[in-house]
DRENPA-3360 file (N, C-alpha, C; in nm, 2 decimals, always signed):
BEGIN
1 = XXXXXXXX = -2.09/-3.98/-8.46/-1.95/-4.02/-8.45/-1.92/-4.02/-8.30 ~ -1.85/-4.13/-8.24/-1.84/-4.13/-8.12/-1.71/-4.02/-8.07 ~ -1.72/-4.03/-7.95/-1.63/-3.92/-7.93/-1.48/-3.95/-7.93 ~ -1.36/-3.85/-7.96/-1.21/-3.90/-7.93/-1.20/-3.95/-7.83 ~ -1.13/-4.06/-7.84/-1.02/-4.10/-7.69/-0.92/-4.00/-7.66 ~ -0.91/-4.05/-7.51/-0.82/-3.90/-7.45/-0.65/-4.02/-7.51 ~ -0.55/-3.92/-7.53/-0.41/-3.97/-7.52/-0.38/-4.09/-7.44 ~ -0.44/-4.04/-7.28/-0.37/-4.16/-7.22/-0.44/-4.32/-7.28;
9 = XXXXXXXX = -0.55/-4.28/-7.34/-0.60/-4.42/-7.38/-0.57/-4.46/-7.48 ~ -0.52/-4.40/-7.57/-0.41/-4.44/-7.68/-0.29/-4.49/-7.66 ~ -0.24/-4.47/-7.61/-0.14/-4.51/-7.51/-0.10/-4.63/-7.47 ~ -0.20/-4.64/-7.36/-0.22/-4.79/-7.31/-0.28/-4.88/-7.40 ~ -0.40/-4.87/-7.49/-0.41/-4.94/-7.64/-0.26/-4.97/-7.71 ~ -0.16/-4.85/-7.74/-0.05/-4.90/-7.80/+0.07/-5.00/-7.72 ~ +0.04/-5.02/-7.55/+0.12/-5.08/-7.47/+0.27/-5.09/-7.49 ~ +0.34/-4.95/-7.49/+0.47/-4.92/-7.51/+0.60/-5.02/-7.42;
17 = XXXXXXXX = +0.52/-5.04/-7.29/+0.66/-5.15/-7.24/+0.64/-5.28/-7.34 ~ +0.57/-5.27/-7.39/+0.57/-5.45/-7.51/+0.65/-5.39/-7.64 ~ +0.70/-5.27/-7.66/+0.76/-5.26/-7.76/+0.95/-5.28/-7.75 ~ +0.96/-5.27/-7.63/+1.15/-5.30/-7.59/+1.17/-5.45/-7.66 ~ +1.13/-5.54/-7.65/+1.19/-5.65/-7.69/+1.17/-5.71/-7.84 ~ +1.13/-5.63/-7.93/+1.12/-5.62/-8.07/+1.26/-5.52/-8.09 ~ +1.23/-5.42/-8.01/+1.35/-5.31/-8.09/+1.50/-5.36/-8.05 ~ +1.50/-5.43/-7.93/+1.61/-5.48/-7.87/+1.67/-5.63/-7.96;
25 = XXXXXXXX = +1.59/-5.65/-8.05/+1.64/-5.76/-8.10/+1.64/-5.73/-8.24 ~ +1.58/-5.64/-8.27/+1.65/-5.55/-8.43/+1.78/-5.51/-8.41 ~ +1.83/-5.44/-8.28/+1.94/-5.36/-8.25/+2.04/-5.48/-8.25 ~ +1.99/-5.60/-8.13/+2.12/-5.70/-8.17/+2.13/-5.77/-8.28 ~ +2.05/-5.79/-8.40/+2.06/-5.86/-8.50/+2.15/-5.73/-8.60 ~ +2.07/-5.59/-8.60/+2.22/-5.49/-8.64/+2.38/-5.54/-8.64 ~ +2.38/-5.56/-8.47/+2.49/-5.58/-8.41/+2.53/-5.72/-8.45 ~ +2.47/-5.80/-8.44/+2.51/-5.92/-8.49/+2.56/-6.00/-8.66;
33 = XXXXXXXX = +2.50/-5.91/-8.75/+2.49/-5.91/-8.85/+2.62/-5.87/-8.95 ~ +2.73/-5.79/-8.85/+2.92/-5.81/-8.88/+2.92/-5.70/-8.96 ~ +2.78/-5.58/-9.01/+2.80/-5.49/-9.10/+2.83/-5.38/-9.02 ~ +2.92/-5.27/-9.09/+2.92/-5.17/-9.01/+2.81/-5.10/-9.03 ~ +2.82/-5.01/-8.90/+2.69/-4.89/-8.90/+2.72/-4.76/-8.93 ~ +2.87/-4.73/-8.93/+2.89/-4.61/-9.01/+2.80/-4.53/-9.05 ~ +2.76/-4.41/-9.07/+2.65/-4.39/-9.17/+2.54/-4.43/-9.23 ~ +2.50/-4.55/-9.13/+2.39/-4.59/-9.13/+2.26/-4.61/-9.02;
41 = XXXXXXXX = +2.32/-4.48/-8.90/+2.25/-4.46/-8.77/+2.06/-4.43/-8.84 ~ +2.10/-4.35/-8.94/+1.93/-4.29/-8.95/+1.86/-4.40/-9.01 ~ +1.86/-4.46/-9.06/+1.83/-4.64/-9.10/+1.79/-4.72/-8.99 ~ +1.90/-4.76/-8.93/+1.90/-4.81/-8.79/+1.78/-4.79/-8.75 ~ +1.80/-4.65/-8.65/+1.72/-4.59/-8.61/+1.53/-4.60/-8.65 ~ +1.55/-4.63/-8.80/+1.39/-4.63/-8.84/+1.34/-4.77/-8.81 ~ +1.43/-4.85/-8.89/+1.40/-4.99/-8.81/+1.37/-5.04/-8.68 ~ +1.44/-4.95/-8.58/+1.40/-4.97/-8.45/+1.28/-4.92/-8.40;
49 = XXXXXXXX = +1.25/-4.82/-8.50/+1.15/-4.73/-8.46/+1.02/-4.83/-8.54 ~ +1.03/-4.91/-8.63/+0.92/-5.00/-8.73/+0.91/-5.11/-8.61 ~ +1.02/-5.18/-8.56/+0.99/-5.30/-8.46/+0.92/-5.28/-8.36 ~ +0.94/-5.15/-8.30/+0.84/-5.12/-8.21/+0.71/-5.06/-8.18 ~ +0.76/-4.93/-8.19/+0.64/-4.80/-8.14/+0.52/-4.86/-8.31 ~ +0.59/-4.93/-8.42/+0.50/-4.88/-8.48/+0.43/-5.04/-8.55 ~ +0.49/-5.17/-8.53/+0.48/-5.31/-8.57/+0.41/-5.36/-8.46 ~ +0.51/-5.35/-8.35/+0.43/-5.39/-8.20/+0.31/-5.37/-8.16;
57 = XXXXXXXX = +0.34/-5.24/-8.20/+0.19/-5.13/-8.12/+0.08/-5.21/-8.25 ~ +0.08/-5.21/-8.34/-0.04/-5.24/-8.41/-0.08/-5.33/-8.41 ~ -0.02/-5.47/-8.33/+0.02/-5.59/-8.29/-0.12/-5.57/-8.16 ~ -0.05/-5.49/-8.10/-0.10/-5.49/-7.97/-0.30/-5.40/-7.98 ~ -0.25/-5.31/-8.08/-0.38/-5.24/-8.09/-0.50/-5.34/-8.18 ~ -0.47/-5.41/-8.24/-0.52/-5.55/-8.35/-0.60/-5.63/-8.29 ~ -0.51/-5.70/-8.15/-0.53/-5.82/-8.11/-0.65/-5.72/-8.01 ~ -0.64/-5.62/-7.95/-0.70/-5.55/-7.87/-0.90/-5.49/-7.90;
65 = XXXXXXXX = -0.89/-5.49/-8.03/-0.96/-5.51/-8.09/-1.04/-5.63/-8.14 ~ -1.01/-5.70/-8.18/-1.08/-5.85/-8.18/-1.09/-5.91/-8.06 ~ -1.02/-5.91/-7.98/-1.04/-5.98/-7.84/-1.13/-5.88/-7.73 ~ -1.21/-5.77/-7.79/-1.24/-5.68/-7.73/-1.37/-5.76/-7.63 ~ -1.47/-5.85/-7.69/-1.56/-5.91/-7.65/-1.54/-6.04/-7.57 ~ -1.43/-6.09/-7.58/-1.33/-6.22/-7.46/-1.29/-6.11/-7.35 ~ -1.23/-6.00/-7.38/-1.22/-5.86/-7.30/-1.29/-5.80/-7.21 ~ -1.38/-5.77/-7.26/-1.53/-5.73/-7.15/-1.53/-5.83/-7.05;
73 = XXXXXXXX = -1.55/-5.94/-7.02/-1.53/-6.03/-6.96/-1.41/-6.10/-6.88 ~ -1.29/-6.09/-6.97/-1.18/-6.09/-6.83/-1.09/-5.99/-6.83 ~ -1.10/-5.89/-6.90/-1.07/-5.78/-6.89/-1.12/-5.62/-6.90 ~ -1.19/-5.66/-6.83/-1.31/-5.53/-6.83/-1.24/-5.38/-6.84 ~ -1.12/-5.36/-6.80/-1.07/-5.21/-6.76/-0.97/-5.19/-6.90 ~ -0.94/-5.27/-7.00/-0.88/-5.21/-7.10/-0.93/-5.14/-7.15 ~ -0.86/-5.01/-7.27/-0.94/-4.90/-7.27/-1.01/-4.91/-7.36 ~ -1.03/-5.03/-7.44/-1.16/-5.05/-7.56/-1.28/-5.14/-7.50;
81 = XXXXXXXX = -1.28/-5.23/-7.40/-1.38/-5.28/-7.32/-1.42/-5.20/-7.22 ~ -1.40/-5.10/-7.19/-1.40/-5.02/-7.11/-1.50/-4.90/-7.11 ~ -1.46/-4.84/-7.27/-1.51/-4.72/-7.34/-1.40/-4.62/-7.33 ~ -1.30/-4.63/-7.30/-1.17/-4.48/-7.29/-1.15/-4.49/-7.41 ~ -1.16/-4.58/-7.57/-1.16/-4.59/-7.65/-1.30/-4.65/-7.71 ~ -1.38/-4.51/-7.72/-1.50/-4.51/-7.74/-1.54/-4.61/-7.94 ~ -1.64/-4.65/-7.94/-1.73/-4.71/-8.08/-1.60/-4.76/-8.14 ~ -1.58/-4.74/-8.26/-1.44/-4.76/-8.34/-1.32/-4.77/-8.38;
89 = XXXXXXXX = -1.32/-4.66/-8.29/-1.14/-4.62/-8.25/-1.05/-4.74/-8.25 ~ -1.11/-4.82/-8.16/-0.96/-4.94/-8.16/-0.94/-4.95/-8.30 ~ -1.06/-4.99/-8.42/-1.00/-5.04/-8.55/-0.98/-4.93/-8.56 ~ -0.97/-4.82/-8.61/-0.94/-4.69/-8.68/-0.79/-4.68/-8.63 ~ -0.73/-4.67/-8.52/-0.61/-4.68/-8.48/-0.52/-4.84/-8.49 ~ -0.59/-4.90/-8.51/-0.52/-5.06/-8.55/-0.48/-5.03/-8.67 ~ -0.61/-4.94/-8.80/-0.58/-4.95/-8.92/-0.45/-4.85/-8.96 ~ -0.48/-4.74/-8.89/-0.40/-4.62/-8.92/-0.28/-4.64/-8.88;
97 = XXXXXXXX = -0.21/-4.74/-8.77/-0.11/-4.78/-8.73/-0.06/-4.86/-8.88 ~ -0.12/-4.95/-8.89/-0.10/-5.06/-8.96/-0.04/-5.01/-9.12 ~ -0.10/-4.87/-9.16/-0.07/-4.80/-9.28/+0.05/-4.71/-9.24 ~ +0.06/-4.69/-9.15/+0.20/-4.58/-9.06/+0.28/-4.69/-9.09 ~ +0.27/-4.77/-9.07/+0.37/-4.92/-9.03/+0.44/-4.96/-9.21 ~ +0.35/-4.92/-9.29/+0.38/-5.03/-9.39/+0.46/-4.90/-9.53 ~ +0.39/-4.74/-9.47/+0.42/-4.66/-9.52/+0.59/-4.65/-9.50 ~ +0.62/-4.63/-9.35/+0.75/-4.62/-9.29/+0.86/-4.76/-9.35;
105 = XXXXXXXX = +0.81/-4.86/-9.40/+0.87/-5.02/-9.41/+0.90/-4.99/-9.54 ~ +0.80/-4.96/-9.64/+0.83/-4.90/-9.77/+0.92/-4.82/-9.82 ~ +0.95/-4.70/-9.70/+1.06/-4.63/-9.75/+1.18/-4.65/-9.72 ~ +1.19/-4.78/-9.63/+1.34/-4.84/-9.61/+1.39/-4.95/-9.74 ~ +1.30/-5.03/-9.81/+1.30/-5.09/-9.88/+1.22/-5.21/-9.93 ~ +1.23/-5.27/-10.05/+1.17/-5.36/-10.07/+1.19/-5.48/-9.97 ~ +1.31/-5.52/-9.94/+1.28/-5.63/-9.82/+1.22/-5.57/-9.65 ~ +1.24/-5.48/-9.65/+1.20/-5.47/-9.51/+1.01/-5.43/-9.54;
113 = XXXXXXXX = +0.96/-5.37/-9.64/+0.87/-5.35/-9.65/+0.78/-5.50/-9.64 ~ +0.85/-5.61/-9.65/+0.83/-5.75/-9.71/+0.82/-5.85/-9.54 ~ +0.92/-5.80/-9.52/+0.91/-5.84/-9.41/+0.82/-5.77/-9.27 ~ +0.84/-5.66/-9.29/+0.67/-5.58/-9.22/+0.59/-5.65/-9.22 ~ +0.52/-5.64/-9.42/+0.41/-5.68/-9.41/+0.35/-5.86/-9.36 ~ +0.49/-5.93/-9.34/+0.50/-6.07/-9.29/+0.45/-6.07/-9.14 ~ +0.50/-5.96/-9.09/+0.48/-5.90/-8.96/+0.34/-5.91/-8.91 ~ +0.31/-5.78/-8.99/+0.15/-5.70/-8.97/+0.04/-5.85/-9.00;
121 = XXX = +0.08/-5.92/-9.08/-0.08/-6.04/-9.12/-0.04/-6.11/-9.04 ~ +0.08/-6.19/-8.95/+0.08/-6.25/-8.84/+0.00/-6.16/-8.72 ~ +0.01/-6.04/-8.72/-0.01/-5.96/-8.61/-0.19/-5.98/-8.61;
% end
């Protein structure tokens, strides 16, 4: 078994500045959408948290992985062409994201679960 990647290479695999402009446009379509939020902050909140740290990222860790071999080549220092994300890891954390992602989408509902998973196979 190859060895763990350290944190920071998970990290930059999940490329967190790419996740603002998913969550930022869940927040204004909230806002846009004429409903109140009342009592509906912890909801919110998950949705923001599904557009980004956890749709994005698997987006970003996905493409990161299959492009690993175009990668090597004009991107030598990401941390799966690289080895900071040693043997398998990219897919193992693509997949595990991608189960985090659909697990969390599930427990908001059948449509958001729906639209996730519309998400994740474009991703």
């Amino acid at each position: 078994m190859a060895a763990t990647p350290a944190p920071s290479a998970v990290v930059e695999l999940l490329k967190p500045l790419t996740w603002f402009a998913p969550m930022w446009a869940f927040a204004c379509g909230v806002i846009s959408s004429g409903q109140p939020a009342h009592g509906q902050w912890p909801v919110i909140a998950a949705g923001i948290v599904l557009a980004g740290p956890l749709v994005c990222a698997t987006s970003q860790a996905t493409n990161d992985w299959f492009d690993r071999h175009v990668d090597a080549i004009n991107e030598p220092n990401r941390p799966i062409t690289s080895g900071r994300i040693p043997g398998r890891w990219g897919l193992y954390l693509a997949l595990g994201w991608t189960l985090l992602s659909l697990l969390v989408a599930a427990a908001l509902g059948p449509w958001i679960l729906g639209a996730a998973l519309f998400g994740l196979v474009l991703a």
